[in-house]
MIROMAR-833952 format. One record per residue (C-alpha): z negated, x, y; residue in three letters. Coordinates in steps of 0.25 Angstrom, whole numbers, plus 5000, padded with zeros to 4 digits. Layout:
// residues N
ZXYALA...
END
This chain:
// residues 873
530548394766UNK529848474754UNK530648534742UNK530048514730UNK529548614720UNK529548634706UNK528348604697UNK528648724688UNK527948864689UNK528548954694UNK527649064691UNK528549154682UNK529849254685UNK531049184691UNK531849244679UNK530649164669UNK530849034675UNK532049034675UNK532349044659UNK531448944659UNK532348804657UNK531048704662UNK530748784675UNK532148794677UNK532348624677UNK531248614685UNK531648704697UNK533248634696UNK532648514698UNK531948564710UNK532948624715UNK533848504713UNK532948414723UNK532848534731UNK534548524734UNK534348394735UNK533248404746UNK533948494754UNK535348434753UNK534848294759UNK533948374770UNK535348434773UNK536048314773UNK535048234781UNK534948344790UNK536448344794UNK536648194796UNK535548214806UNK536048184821UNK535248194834UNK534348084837UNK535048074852UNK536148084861UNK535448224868UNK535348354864UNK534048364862UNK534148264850UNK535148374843UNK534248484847UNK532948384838UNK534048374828UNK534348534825UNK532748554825UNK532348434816UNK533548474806UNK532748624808UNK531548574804UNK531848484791UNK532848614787UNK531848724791UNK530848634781UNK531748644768UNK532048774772UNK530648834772UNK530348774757UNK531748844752UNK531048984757UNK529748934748UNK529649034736UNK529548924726UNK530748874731UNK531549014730UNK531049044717UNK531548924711UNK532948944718UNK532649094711UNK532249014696UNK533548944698UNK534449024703UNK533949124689UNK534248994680UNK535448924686UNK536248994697UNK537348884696UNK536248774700UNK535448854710UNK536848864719UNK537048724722UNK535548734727UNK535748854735UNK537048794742UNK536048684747UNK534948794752UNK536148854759UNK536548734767UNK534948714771UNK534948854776UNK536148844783UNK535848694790UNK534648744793UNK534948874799UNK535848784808UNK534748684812UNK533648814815UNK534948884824UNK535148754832UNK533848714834UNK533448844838UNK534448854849UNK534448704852UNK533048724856UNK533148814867UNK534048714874UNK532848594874UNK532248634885UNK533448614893UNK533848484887UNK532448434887UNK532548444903UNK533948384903UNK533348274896UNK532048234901UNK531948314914UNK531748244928UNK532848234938UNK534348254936UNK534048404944UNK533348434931UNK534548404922UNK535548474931UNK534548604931UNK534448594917UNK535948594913UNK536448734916UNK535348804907UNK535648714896UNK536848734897UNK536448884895UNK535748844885UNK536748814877UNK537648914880UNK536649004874UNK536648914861UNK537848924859UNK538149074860UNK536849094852UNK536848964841UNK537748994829UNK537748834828UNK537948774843UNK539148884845UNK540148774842UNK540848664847UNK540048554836UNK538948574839UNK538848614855UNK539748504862UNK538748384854UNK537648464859UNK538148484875UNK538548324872UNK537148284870UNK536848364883UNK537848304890UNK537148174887UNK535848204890UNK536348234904UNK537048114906UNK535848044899UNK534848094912UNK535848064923UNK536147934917UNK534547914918UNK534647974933UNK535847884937UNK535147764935UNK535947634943UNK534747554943UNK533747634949UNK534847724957UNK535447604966UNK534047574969UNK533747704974UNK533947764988UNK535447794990UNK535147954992UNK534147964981UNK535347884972UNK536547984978UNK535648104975UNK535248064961UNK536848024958UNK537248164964UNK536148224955UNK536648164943UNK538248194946UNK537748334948UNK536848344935UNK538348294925UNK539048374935UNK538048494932UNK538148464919UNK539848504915UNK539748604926UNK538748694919UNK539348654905UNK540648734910UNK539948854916UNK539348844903UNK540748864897UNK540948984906UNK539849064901UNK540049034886UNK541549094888UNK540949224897UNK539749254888UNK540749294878UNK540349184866UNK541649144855UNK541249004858UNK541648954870UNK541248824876UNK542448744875UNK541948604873UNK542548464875UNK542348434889UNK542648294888UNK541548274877UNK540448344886UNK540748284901UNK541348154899UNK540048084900UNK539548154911UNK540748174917UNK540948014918UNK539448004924UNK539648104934UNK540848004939UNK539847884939UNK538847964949UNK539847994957UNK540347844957UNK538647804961UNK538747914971UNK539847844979UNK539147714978UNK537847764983UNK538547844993UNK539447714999UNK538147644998UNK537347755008UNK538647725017UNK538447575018UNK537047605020UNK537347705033UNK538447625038UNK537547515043UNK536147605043UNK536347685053UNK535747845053UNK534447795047UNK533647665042UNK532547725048UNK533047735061UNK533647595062UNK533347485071UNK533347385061UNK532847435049UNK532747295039UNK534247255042UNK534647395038UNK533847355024UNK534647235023UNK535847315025UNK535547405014UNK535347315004UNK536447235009UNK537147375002UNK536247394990UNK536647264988UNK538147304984UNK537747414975UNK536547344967UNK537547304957UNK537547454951UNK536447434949UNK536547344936UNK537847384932UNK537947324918UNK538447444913UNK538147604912UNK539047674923UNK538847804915UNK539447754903UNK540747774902UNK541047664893UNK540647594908UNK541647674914UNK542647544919UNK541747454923UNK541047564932UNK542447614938UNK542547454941UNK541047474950UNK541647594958UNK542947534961UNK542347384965UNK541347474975UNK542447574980UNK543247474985UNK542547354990UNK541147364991UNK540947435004UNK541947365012UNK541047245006UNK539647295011UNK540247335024UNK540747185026UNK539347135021UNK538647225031UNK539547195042UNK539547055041UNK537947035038UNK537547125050UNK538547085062UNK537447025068UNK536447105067UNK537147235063UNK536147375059UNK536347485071UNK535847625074UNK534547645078UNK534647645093UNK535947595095UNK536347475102UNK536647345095UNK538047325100UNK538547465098UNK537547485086UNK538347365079UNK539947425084UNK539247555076UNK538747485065UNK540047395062UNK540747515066UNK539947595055UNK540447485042UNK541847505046UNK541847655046UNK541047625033UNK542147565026UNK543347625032UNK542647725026UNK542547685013UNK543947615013UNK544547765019UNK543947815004UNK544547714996UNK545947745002UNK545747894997UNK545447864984UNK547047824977UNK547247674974UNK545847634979UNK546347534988UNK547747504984UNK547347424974UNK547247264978UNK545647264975UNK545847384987UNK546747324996UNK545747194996UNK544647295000UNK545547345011UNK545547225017UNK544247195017UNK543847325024UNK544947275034UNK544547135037UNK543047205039UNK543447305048UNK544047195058UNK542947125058UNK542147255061UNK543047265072UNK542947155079UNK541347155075UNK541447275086UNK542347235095UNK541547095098UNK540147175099UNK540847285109UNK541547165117UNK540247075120UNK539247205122UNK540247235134UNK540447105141UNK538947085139UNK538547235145UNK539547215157UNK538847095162UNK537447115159UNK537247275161UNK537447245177UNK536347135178UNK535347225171UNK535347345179UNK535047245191UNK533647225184UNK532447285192UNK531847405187UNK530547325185UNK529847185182UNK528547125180UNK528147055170UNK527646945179UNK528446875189UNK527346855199UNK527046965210UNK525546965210UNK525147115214UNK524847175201UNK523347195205UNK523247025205UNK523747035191UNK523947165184UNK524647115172UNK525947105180UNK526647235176UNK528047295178UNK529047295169UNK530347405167UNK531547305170UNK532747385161UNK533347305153UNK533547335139UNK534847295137UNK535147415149UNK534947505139UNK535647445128UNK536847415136UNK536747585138UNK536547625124UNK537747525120UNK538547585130UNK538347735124UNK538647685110UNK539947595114UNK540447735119UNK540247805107UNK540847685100UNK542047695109UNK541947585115UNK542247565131UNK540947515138UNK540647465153UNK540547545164UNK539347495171UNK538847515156UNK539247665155UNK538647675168UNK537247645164UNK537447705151UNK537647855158UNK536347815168UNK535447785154UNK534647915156UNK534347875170UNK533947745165UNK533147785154UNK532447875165UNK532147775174UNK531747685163UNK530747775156UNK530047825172UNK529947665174UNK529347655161UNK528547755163UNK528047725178UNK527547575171UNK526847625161UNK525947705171UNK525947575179UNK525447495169UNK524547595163UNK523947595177UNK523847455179UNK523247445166UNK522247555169UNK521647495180UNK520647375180UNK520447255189UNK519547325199UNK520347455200UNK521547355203UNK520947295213UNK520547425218UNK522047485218UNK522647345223UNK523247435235UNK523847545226UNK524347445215UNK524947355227UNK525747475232UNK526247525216UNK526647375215UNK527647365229UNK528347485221UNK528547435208UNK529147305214UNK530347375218UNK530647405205UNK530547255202UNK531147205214UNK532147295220UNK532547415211UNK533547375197UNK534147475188UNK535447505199UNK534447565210UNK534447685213UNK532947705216UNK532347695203UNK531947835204UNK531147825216UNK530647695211UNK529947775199UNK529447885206UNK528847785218UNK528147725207UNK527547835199UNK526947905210UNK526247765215UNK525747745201UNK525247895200UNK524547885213UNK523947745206UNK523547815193UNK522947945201UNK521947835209UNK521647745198UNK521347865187UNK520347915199UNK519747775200UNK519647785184UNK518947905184UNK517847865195UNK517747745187UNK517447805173UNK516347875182UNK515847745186UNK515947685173UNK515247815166UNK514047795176UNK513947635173UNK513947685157UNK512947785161UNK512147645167UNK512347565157UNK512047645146UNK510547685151UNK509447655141UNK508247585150UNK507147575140UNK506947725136UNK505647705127UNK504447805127UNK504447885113UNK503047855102UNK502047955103UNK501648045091UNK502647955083UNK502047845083UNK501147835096UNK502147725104UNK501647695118UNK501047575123UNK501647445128UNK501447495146UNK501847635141UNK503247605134UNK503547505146UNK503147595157UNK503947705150UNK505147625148UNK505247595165UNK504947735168UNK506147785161UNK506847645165UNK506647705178UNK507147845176UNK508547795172UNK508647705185UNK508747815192UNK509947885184UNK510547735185UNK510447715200UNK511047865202UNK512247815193UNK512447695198UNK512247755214UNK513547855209UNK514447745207UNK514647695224UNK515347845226UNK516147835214UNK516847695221UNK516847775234UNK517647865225UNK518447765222UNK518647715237UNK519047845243UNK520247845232UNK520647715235UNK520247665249UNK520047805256UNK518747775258UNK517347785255UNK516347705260UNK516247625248UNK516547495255UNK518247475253UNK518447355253UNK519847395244UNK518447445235UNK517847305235UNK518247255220UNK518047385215UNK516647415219UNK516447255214UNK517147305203UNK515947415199UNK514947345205UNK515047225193UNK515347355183UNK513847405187UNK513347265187UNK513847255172UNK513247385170UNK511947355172UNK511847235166UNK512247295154UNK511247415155UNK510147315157UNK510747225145UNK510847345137UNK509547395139UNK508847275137UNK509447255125UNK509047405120UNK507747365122UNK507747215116UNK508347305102UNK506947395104UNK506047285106UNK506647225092UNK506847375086UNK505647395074UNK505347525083UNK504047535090UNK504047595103UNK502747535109UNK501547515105UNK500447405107UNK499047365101UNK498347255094UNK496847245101UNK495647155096UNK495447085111UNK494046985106UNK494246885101UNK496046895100UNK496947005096UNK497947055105UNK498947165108UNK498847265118UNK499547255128UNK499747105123UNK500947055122UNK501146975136UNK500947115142UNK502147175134UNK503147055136UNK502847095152UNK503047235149UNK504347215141UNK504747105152UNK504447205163UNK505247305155UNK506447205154UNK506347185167UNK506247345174UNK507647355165UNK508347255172UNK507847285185UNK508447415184UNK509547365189UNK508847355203UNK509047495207UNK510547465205UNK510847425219UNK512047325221UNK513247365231UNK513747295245UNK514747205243UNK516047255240UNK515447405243UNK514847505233UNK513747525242UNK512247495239UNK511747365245UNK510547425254UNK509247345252UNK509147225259UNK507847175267UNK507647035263UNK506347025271UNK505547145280UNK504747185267UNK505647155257UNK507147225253UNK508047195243UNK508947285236UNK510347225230UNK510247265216UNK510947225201UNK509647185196UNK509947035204UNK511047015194UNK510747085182UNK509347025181UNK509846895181UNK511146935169UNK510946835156UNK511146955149UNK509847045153UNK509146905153UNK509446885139UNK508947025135UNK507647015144UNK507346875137UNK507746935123UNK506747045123UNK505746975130UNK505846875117UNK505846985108UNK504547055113UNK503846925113UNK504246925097UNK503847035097UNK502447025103UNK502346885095UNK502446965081UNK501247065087UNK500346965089UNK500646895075UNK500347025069UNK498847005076UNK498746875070UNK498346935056UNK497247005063UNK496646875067UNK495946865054UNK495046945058UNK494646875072UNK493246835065UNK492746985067UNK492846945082UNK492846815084UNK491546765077UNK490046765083UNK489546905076UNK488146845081UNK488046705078UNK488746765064UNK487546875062UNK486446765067UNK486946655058UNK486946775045UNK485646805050UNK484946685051UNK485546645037UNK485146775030UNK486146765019UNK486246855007UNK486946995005UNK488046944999UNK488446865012UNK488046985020UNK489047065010UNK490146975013UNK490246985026UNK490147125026UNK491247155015UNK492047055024UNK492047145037UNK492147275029UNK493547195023UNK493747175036UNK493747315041UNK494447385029UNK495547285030UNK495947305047UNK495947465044UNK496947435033UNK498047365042UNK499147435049UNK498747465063UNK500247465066UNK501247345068UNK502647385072UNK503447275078UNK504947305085UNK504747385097UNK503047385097UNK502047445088UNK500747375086UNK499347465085UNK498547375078UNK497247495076UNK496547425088UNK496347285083UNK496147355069UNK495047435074UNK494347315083UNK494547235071UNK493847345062UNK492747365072UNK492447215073UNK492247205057UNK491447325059UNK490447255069UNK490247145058UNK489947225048UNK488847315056UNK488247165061UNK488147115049UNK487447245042UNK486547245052UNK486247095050UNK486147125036UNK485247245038UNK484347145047UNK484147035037UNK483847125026UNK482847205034UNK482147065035UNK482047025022UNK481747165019UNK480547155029UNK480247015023UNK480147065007UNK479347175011UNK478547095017UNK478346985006UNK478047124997UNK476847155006UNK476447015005UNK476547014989UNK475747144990UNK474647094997UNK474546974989UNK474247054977UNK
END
C-alpha cells in the first residue's frame, strides 16, 4: 500500500502555496485518494477473521493487521505528507477535518493492532507447545503457564482486559486442547494397542481436560487476589462444555478397557508368561478383543456431541450385556479344555477357572445393581437371567468334575502306592554285565503326585477329599525326598555304567553282580507302602560309592596306560641326518645307516615303556583280585583286553611311520645324495639304483621289525613269554612282529614305497639318457679313427672340424647343471661332467698330435723337394 504524492512543488512557504488556487487543487485531490486509501485499508482490516479455529490464527491476525497499518502509518509521518495536511489545513480547515477524522481512526486501529500483537506474542511460545508439542504430558505442563500467560495480558493489555475479546481467545484455547487430545485418543489405533499402554494414555488425556478447567479457576483466584478491577467472571458453560463432554467420554473408554483387562485376568491366570498353555490363552484373548473391535470403526465421532445418543446407546448396550456374553462364550468354548494356573492341577485348576467366570460376573452384575434402574429395565431383567442360567451351568460344571476326580482317586490311589519303587526297562533278567543297556527305572507314578496336588488345592477350594488321599498329601515331603535320593542314586548308577567299557565290565562282573542283588529289592519286594525305603537308598549309595571309588582308580591307571601307548605310537622312526654346509646331503649308505642307528636309540625308550605296562595291571589286580602275581584268572579279559590295545598300537606306529616316510620319498626335498659316473662304455649312478631299492627295502623292513623287541605275553597273563628253544642251537622269542609283518596295512605301505622309489630311480636314469649323445667320446676306436685319418691324410679343414667339434663338446658339458633334484634324492652330475669333459679333451690332444705328425712330413717332404730344386739349378 503506497499513498500517492502530489506532482506539484512544494518548495515555497506553506503560507505561499497555499494562496496559491492550482497547488491547492492538486494537494485535495491527493488527499481525497489519500481518505480513500486509508478508509478501504480500515474497512478491509476489520472484516478480517482468523484463518482457524486456534489461538494462534488470532494471534497471525493482530500481527498481519500491525503490519498493513504500521505501513500507512509510516507514510502519514512522511514530511511531504505533513506538509500537504499543513498546505491544506492553511487553505480550507473545513476540508482538511473530514481527512483528519480518517487519520484518527488509523491511528487509533492501529495502536490497537500494535497493543495486541505485542502482548499476544508473548503467549506463542506457549500455544506453539500446546499445539505441536509431543505427548499429552507436554500439553498438561504447558497449561498452568499459559494460563499465566494470560492473566498477565489482561492486567497489562488496555485491549484484552474485557469480556469480548478474552472469552473468544480462552475458546480458541480451549479447542486447541481438545484438538490434541482428540489426536491422542485416537479408537483405531487405541483398541489395537496393549490394554495398559491404552488405560495410561486414556487416564493421560482425562487429566490433561481435567488440568485444563482446574487451572482456569486458580486462575480466577489470582486475578481476584492480585487486586485488578476486572475480574475473571466468564461464561463457564461456553468454556468447558466441550471438554467437559470429552472428559465423560475417556472416562466411558476407561471402563471399557478396564472390563476388558478383567475378562482377560479372569481366565489368564497371574501371567501369560507363566501359563502352561500359552497359544490357548492367545485364543482366548482374541476371543475378547473380538467383542470390542467394533469400537473400532464406530461410524461416528464419540467426541462430538452432536454423537452424544448414539454413544450413550454404545455404553449402555456394553454395561448390561456384554460381559455376561463373553463369559458365556468362554465358558462354553473351553469346558473341555479349559486355561489353568501354571502348576495347578487340571481338575482343580478347571473348579478355579469356572469358579473365576462366575465371580467375574457376579461381579459385574453386583455394579449394575448399584447403579439406579440399570437393571430394572426389561432389557436388564433379560440380562439378569442370562447370568443366572450361566451360573447353574457353572455350577453343575463343578460339581460333575469334583464328583468324578473322587470316585476315580479312591479307587486308583491304593493300587498305585503298591507299585515297586523301581523297574527295568527290559523284562529279561540277564545280569547287567550280559547286557548293559538294561537299566533301572524310578517306578512313582505321576498321577501319585497329581492326585497330592489336587488334594491340596480341593482343600483350599473347600471341597471334602479322601482320607487315604489326605494321608499321602501330608507325607508329600517325604515322598518328594525319597523320590529325588532314588533319582539321585540312578543317576550315579547310570553314569557309572556308562563310564565303564566292555573290558572293565568284564573285569567288575563280581562287584556289578553284587550292586545288582540290591537294586532288585527295589524292583521286586520294596513298593511305596514299605517302610524300608530309607535303608534301601542308603544300602545302595554306598555299594555304588565303593564301585565308583574302584572304577575311577582303574580309570586313572588306565589313562597311565593309554598315555604310555600314545607316547608308542606317536614316535618318529625315520629321524634323518641334517645336509652338511647347506647344501652338502650325505650319501645313500650313510643316510640308511643313520636312520637305523636312531631307529635303534628309540627302541630302547619304547621297550622300557612298554615293560611299565605289566605292573600297572598288576596294579590293577591287587585292587580287584587281591593279588599280584599278574596271573588272575578274574584278570584274563583284561589283560586280553590291553594285550590287542598294544597290538593296534603298534600297528599303527608302524603304519604311521611308513607313511611319513612314503610322504618324504615323494616330498621335492632332497635329503640324500647320489652321483652320476662314466663306467666305459655305459653311464650309471653310484650306488645304482638296485643298490638303493635294497637299502630302502632293508630300511622298510628294520621299521617293521621293530616290533620284535616287543615281546608277547603268556596266555591270559601279563607276563613276558620266555624264549623258547625250538632246536639246541636255536631259540625263539614270541614277539608282535609275527602279526604285524603279515598286517594288509603295513603291506600296502612297504609295496607303495617300494613302487615309488623305483619311479623314482626310473626318472634318474632318463635323466642320463640325454647324456648318451655323447657315447662316441668312448665308445669309438680312437686308433683305428687316427690310423684311418693318418693314412688318408686329408686337408686342414677336415682336421678343423673335428677339432672345433670336441672343443663344442667340452664347452657345452661345463655349461649343464651338475645338479638334478628329484623328490627325496639330489643327483651330482659333476663326475660324469668331468669324465665326459676329460674324454673330449683326449681327442682333442690325439688329434693335434696327429695333426702335428703329418704336417711335420709334408713339412719334411717340401724341404726336401726345395733342396732338390736347388741342386738342379
Amino acid at each position: 500500500l503506497k499513498l500517492e504524492m502530489p506532482t506539484v512543488s512544494l518548495d515555497r512557504e506553506v503560507t505561499v502555496l497555499a494562496t496559491v488556487p492550482g497547488v491547492v487543487r492538486s494537494l485535495k485531490s491527493c488527499a481525497a485518494t489519500w481518505k480513500k486509501l486509508i478508509s478501504g485499508v480500515l474497512g478491509e482490516q476489520l472484516k478480517k477473521v482468523p484463518q482457524g479455529n486456534g489461538p494462534l490464527a488470532e494471534i497471525n491476525l493482530w500481527r498481519e493487521n500491525n503490519a498493513t497499518l504500521s505501513a500507512l502509518t509510516e507514510q502519514i509521518k512522511l514530511p511531504e505528507v505533513q506538509k500537504v495536511l499543513e498546505i491544506l489545513q492553511e487553505a480550507d480547515s473545513k476540508f482538511i477535518g473530514d481527512l483528519q477524522t480518517v487519520l484518527s481512526d488509523l491511528k487509533k486501529h492501529h495502536m490497537e493492532a500494535q497493543d495486541n500483537a505485542k502482548f499476544l506474542s508473548t503467549l506463542e511460545r506457549h500455544l506453539k507447545t500446546l499445539s505441536t508439542g509431543t505427548g499429552v504430558d507436554v500439553i498438561s505442563n504447558t497449561i498452568p503457564s499459559l494460563l499465566n500467560a494470560l492473566r498477565l495480558v489482561w492486567i497489562m493489555s488496555r485491549h484484552y482486559n474485557k469480556d469480548v475479546r478474552m472469552v473468544p481467545f480462552l475458546e480458541r484455547v480451549s479447542w486447541e486442547i481438545s484438538q490434541r487430545v482428540r489426536r491422542v485418543v485416537d479408537l483405531q489405533t487405541l483398541f489395537k494397542q496393549d490394554i495398559a499402554a491404552a488405560k495410561k494414555k486414556i487416564t493421560e488425556a482425562k487429566n490433561t481436560l481435567e488440568q485444563w478447567k482446574k487451572c482456569y479457576f486458580t486462575t480466577c483466584i489470582q486475578v481476584e487476589e492480585s487486586g485488578s478491577e476486572r475480574y475473571w467472571k466468564f461464561d463457564v458453560k461456553r468454556l468447558f462444555k466441550k471438554t467437559d463432554y470429552m472428559v465423560s467420554i475417556c472416562q466411558d473408554l476407561y471402563y471399557i478397557f478396564q472390563v476388558t483387562e478383567e475378562l482377560h485376568n479372569m481366565f489368564i491366570p497371574e501371567l501369560i508368561t507363566v501359563t502352561e498353555n500359552p497359544k490357548r490363552i492367545d485364543e482366548l484373548q482374541r476371543e475378547v478383543n473380538i467383542v470390542i473391535s467394533p469400537m473400532e470403526d464406530l461410524p461416528f465421532d464419540p467426541f462430538s456431541m452432536e454423537s452424544a445418543r448414539e454413544w450413550a446407546f454404545v455404553m449402555e448396550e456394553f454395561r448390561e450385556d456384554v460381559v455376561v456374553k463373553i463369559v458365556e462364550q468362554i465358558f462354553v468354548q473351553n469346558l473341555k479344555d479349559p486355561p489353568v494356573y501354571k502348576n495347578h492341577p487340571p481338575v482343580a485348576g478347571a473348579i478355579s477357572w469356572s469358579r473365576s467366570l462366575s465371580h467375574r460376573i457376579k461381579h459385574t452384575i453386583t455394579r449394575f445393581q448399584e447403579e439406579e434402574g440399570l437393571l430394572a429395565s426389561e432389557r436388564g431383567q433379560k440380562v439378569k437371567q442370562k447370568y443366572l442360567q450361566v451360573t447353574k451351568k457353572m455350577d453343575k460344571y463343578e460339581d460333575e468334575k469334583y464328583r468324578q476326580w473322587r470316585e476315580r482317586t479312591e479307587h486308583m490311589l491304593p493300587l498305585l502306592l503298591k507299585d515297586t519303587l523301581l523297574t527295568l526297562s527290559s523284562a529279561t533278567e540277564e545280569p547287567v554285565t550280559t547286557k548293559k543297556s538294561v537299566c533301572f527305572t524310578l517306578n512313582f507314578s505321576p498321577e501319585i503326585q497329581e492326585i497330592i496336588t489336587e488334594t491340596k488345592y480341593m482343600e483350599q477350594l473347600g471341597l471334602p477329599v479322601p482320607e487315604m488321599a489326605r494321608y499321602v498329601a501330608l507325607q508329600e515331603d517325604k515322598y518328594l525326598r525319597y523320590t529325588n535320593k532314588l533319582k539321585g542314586m540312578l543317576d550315579r548308577y547310570h553314569k557309572l555304567m556308562g563310564m565303564m567299557n566292555e573290558a572293565e565290565t568284564k573285569l567288575l562282573d563280581h562287584y556289578v553282580q553284587e550292586l545288582w542283588r540290591i537294586l532288585k529289592a527295589g524292583h521286586k519286594r520294596l513298593t511305596w507302602k514299605s517302610v524300608g525305603i530309607g535303608e534301601f537308598i542308603v544300602q545302595c549309595t554306598q555299594t555304588i560309592g565303593k564301585l565308583e571309588l574302584l572304577v575311577h582308580q582303574i580309570h586313572h591307571i588306565s589313562e597311565d596306560i593309554s598315555s604310555k601307548l600314545h607316547s608308542i605310537e606317536s614316535t618318529n622312526l625315520f629321524k634323518f641326518p641334517h645336509s652338511k654346509n647347506g647344501d652338502k646331503h650325505p650319501g645313500a649308505k650313510e643316510f640308511f645307516d643313520y636312520v637305523k642307528c636312531e631307529q635303534a636309540k628309540d627302541v630302547e625308550q619304547l621297550v622300557r615303556k612298554y615293560s611299565a605296562i605289566p605292573q600297572l595291571l598288576i596294579e590293577v589286580e591287587r585292587r580287584v583280585a587281591y593279588t599280584n602275581s599278574g596271573k588272575s584268572p578274574k584278570l584274563a579279559s583284561y589283560y586280553a583286553y590291553w594285550e590287542n590295545r598294544i597290538y593296534q598300537v603298534l600297528t599303527q606306529l608302524i603304519v604311521k611311520n611308513l607313511q611319513a616316510f612314503n610322504a618324504t620319498v615323494l616330498a621335492n626335498v632332497p635329503l640324500l645324495q647320489i652321483e652320476a659316473v662314466l663306467s666305459v662304455p655305459e653311464i650309471t649312478l653310484q650306488p645304482n639304483a638296485s643298490e638303493i631299492e635294497k637299502m630302502t627295502m632293508q630300511s622298510i623292513q628294520d621299521c617293521v621289525e621293530v616290533t620284535k623287541h616287543f615281546v608277547r605275553w603268556m596266555h591270559g597273563t601279563c607276563i613276558e613269554c620266555p624264549p623258547q628253544h625250538v632246536k639246541v642251537d636255536e631259540v625263539v622269542t614270541f614277539s608282535f612282529y609275527s602279526d604285524i609283518s603279515q598286517s594288509p596295512l603295513v603291506i600296502e605301505q612297504a609295496v607303495l614305497i617300494t613302487q615309488n622309489v623305483h619311479k623314482l630311480l626310473a626318472s634318474l636314469r632318463k635323466c642320463l639318457n640325454q647324456w648318451k649323445k655323447y657315447d662316441l667320446l668312448w665308445k669309438s676306436d680312437k686308433g683305428a679313427v687316427l690310423d684311418r685319418l693318418a693314412a688318408e691324410k686329408p686337408a686342414c679343414v677336415v682336421f678343423d672340424e673335428h677339432l672345433q667339434f670336441y672343443m663344442k663338446v667340452a664347452q657345452e658339458v661345463t655349461q649343464r647343471p651338475l645338479i638334478k633334484d628329484e623328490q627325496f634324492i639330489r643327483l651330482h652330475l659333476a663326475p660324469l661332467a668331468s669324465a665326459v669333459k676329460e674324454n673330449a679333451k683326449s681327442w682333442l690332444m690325439s688329434l693335434g698330435k696327429l695333426l702335428n705328425e703329418l704336417a711335420r712330413e709334408e713339412l719334411f717332404k717340401l724341404q726336401d723337394e726345395i733342396q732338390v730344386g736347388v741342386f738342379s739349378l
